[in-house]
C-alpha positions as CSV (number, residue, x, y, z in Angstrom):
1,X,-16.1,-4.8,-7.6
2,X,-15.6,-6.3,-11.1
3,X,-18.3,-4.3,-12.8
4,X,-19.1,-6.8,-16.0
5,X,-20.8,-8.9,-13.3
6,X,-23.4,-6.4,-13.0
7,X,-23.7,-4.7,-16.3
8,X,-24.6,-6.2,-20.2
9,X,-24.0,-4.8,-23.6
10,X,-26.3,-6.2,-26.1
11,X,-27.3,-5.1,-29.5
12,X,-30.5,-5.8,-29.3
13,X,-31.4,-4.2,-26.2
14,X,-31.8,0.0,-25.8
15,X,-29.7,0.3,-28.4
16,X,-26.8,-1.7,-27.6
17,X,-26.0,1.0,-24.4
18,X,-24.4,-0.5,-21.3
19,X,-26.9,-1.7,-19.2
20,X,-27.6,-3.1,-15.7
21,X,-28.1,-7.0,-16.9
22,X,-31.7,-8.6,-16.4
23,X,-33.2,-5.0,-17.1
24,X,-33.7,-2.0,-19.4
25,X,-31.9,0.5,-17.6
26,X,-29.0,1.6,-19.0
27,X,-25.9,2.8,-17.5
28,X,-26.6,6.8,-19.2
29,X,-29.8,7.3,-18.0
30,X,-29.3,5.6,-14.2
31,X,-25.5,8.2,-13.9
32,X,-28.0,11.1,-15.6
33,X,-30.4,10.2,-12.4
34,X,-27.3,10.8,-10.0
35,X,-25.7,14.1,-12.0
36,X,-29.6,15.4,-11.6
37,X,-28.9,15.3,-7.8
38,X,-31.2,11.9,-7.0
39,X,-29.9,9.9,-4.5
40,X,-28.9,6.1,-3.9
41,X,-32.1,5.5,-1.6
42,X,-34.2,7.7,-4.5
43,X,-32.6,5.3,-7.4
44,X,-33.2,2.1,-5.5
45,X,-36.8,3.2,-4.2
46,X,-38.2,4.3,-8.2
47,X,-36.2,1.2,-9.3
48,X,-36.8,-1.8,-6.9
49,X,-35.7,-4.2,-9.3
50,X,-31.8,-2.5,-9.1
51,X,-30.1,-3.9,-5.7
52,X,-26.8,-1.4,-3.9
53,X,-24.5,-3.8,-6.1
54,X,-25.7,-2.1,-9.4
55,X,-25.1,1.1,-8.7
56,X,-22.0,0.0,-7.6
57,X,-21.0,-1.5,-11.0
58,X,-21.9,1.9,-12.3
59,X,-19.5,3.8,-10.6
60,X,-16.8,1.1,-10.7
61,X,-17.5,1.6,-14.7
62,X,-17.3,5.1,-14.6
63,X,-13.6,4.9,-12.6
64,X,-12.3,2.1,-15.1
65,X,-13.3,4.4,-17.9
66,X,-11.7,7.4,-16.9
67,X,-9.0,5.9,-15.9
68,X,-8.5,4.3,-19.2
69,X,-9.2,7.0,-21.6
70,X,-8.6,9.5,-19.5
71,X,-11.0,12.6,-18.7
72,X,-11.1,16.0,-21.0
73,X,-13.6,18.5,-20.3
74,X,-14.4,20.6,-23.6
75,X,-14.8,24.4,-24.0
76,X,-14.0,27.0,-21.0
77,X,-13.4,26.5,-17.8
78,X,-15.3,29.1,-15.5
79,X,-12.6,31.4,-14.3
């Protein structure tokens, strides 16, 4: 999945934050849902304008990103 299909960056809209294109919701807060333990049918059910193929953009985001950049977590890692 080629994730710019799915997902805008615009100045002018919530601060210029990736966001899934034709709506308000950015990438942040929609991957903050998910890391607070909702799930895919919870997302799509709150959200009914989002369709699968969004969230699927976000985590094909996400994997580009890493991927790119790489991944460091700061501070200690629990022993």
């Amino acid at each position: 999945m080629d994730w710019r299909d799915r997902i805008a960056v615009d100045p002018d809209v919530v601060f210029g934050k990736p966001r899934i294109k034709g709506t308000r919701l950015s990438v942040e807060f929609l991957m903050g849902l998910f890391g607070a333990g909702w799930s895919e049918q919870q997302v799509l059910e709150s959200y009914p304008q989002l369709a699968r193929e969004d969230l699927q953009a976000l985590f094909a985001l996400a994997a580009e990103m890493i991927a790119e950049e790489g991944f460091v977590i700061a501070g200690k890692l629990a022993a």
